[in-house]
N, C-alpha and C positions, 0 to 999 in steps of 0.2 A: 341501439346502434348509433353512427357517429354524427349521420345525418340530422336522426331524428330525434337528438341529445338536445333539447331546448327548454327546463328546465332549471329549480334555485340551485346557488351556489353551495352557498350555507345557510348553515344557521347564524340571526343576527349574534348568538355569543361566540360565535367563531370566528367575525370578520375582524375585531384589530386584531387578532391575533394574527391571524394569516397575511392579512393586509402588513402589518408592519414585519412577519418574516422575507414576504414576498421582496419590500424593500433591503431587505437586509443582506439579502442573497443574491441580488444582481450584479455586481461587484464580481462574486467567486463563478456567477457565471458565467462571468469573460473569460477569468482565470483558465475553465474546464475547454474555453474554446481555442485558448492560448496552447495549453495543453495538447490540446487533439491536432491544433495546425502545425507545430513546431518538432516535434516530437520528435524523434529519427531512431528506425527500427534498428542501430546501431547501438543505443544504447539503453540501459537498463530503465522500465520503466515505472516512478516510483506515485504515491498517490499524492494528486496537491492538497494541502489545507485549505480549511476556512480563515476569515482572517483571527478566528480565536482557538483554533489550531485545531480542531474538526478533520479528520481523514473523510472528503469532498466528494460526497454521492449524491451532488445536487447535477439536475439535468430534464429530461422527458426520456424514460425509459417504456422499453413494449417487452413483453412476453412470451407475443404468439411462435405457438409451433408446430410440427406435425410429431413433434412426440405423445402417443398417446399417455394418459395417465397412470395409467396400469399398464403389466404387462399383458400382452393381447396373448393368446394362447398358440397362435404359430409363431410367438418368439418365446415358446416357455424352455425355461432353461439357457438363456443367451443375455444376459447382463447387457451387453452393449452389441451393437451391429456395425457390418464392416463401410468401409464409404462406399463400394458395389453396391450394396443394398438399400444405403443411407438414398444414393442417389435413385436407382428404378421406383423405393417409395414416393421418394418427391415427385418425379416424372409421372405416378399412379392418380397422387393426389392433383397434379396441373390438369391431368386429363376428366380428373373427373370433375374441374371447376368449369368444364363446358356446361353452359345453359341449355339445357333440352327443355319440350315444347310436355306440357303437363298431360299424365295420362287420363282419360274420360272419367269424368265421377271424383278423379282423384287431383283437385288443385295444385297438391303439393306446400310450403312451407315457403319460407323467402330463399330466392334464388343466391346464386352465389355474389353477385353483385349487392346485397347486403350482408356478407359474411366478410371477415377478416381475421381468420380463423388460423394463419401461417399458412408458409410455400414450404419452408426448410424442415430439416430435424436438427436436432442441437448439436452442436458441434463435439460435445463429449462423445455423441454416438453411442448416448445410454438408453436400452429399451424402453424405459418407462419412466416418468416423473417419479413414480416412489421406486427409490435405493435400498430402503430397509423395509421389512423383512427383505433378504436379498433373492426372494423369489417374486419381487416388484409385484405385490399385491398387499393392499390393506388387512390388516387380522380382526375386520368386524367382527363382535361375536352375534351367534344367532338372532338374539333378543332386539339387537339394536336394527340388525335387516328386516326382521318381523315388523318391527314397530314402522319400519319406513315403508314398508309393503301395505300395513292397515293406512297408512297415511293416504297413498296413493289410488286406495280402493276407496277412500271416502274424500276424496278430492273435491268434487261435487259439492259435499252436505257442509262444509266451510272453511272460511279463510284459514283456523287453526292446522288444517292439515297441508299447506302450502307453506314453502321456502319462504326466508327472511327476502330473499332477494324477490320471488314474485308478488310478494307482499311488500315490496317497493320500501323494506326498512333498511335493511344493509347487505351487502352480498355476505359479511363477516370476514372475522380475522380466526383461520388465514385463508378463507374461502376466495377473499377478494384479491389474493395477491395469487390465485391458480386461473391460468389461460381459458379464456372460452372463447366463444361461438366468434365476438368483435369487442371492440373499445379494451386491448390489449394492452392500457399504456398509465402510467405516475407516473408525477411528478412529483421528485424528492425535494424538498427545501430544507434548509439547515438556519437556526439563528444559536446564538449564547443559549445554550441547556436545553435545547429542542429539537426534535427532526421533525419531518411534516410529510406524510406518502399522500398526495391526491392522488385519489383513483379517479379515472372517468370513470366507471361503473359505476354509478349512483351518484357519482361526483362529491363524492365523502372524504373529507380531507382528518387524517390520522394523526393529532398531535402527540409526539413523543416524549417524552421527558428522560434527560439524559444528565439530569444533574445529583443524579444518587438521590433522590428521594424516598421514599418507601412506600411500596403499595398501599391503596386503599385500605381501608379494612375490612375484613371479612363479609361482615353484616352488607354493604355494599356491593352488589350487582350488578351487571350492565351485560347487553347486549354482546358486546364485541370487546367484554374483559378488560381489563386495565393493563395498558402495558408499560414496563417501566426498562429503559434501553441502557446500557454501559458499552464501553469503547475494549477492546481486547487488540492492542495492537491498532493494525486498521480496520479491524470486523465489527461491526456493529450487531451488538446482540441485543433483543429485544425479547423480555418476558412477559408472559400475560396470563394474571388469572382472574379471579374472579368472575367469571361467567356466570349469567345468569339461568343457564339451562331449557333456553328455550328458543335457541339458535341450530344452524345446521354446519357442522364441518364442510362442506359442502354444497353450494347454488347451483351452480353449472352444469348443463345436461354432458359436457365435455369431460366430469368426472367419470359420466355411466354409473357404476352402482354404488356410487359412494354420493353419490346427488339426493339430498335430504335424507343422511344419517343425522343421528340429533346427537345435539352437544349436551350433557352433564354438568351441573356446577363443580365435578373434579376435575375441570378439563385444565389443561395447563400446557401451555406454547413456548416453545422457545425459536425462534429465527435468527440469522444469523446473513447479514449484507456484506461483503466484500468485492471493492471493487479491484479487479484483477487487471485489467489494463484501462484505456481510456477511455472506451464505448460498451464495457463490458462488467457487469455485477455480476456474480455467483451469492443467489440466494439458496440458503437451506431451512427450512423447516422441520420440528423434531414435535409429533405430537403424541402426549400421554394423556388417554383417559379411559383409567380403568374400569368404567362403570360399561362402558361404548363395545371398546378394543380389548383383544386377550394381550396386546402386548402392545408396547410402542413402536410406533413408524416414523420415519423419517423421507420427505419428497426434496428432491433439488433439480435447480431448475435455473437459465440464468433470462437476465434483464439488460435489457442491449440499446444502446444509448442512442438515438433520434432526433435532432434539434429540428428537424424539420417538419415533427409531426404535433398535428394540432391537436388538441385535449378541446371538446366542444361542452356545454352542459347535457346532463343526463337529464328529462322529464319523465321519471317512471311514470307516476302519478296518473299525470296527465294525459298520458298513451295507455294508461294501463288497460287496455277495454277485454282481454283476457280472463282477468281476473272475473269482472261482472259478467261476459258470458259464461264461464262455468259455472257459479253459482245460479245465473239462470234458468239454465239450464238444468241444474240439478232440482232449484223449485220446480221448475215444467217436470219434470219424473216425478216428484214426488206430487203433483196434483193427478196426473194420470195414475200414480197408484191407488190414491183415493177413490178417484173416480171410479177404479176399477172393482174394489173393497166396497162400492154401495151395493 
């Protein structure tokens, strides 16, 4: 969370790189502010450039919302909901961000004053983050729930069965670009043949490459896939394969039951940024992996421009004390089973 983000940056092979984008993009982010001040809802509003002619999605964008990921089951059947409803929901969720006094026995989790989690529903007034299938539900197949379900029951017995992100390596792509609990915010930078997404969650900065290169090669691996971006108009599309198969579509308990699904080395991403007015991206997500999924899904979602909001460091690591009491915990079980087996 945002406080308690204190924590490295990067990595040392990361820093000229970012260091000298960082330079490169201050320039256009006047441009963006020029843009946003000037503007007049008169007239048509188009996207500025970079100064090497980049359609300009450099800024601090956030995510949070109250739309759930899924569709929840009392809006099944309802693609999108009306502003009546849009609104008594937000009203449900302000009410319930009142802090009550913890029941006996039962502490409780961190109060709402550590969460930043959204107020609003998205303004499209779509039931669910995932659009496709259009009954807004993932199409896990069996095998892949199962295998998350063994995961969950031996949580305990090691690190292996825990999320990239509890295991403080990456939230993943495109895990890390789906809203949770708080730290809801990138920052996009732009240089000649690059885009750059920092996340504060993990504080992992996503070098893009947009100068037609060609993927990796196969034999090549990685965590959070390879992605290689082109310009369609002003949408930025971004592909990624290569995964290594030992990530989660998935981090976030804000997914619910798509939170450590496992990802396949067939897994293959497509995204797609467009910035539709000046404070506003439409991101979409299209994911196939047919080892996981009986079919492909597609989530959208947008990214809402904030110059006023701070990006602090993330210290997983550091804070992680989670991680060692479950495992402690799970050794203490397993010594009283012994004990018990004498």
């Amino acid at each position: 969370m945002r406080l308690k983000s204190l924590g490295p940056l990067f990595t040392s092979g990361s820093l000229p790189m970012i260091a000298a984008t960082i330079m490169l993009v201050v320039p256009a982010e006047a441009q963006i502010r020029k843009v946003v001040n000037t503007s007049s809802s008169t007239k048509p509003w188009t996207t500025p450039r970079t100064p090497d002619g980049q359609p300009d999605l450099q800024g601090v964008w956030t995510n949070a919302t109250l739309t759930p990921f899924e569709r929840p089951p009392e809006l099944a059947g309802k693609a999108t909901i009306t502003e009546q409803e849009a609104a008594a929901l937000e009203k449900k969720a302000s009410e319930n961000r009142v802090d009550r006094p913890p029941k006996p026995g039962d502490p409780g989790s961190y109060n709402q004053a550590w969460s930043d989690g959204g107020t609003t529903w998205l303004s499209t007034r779509q039931s669910s983050l995932v659009v496709d299938p259009p009954i807004g539900r993932v199409p896990v197949k069996v095998s892949a729930e199962a295998q998350r379900d063994d995961d969950l029951k031996h949580i305990a017995d090691s690190y292996v069965h825990h999320t990239t992100w509890e295991r403080c390596i990456t939230r993943g792509v495109p895990a890390g670009m789906f809203p949770a609990g708080y730290n809801n915010a990138y920052q996009i930078l732009q240089s000649p043949g690059y885009v750059v997404i920092l996340s504060e969650m993990i504080h992992e900065a996503r070098v893009i490459p947009v100068d037609g290169r060609p993927h990796l090669p196969q034999s090549v691996r990685q965590w959070n896939g390879d992605s290689r971006g082109r310009w369609e108009g002003g949408t930025l599309v971004v592909e990624t394969t290569n995964y290594n198969g030992k990530g989660s579509i998935a981090t976030s308990a804000a997914t619910g039951r798509i939170k450590g699904i496992h990802e396949s080395e067939a897994l293959q991403v497509v995204e797609r940024f467009k910035r539709v007015d000046a404070n506003t991206i439409s991101y979409e997500v299209n994911v196939n992996d047919p080892n996981v999924y009986s079919a492909p899904w597609k989530l959208s979602l947008l990214l809402t421009r904030d110059p006023n909001y701070v990006m602090y460091e993330y210290a997983c690591h550091e804070g992680n004390y989670a991680m060692e009491g479950i495992l402690r915990g799970g050794r203490a079980k397993d010594r009283e089973a012994e004990a018990a087996a004498k």
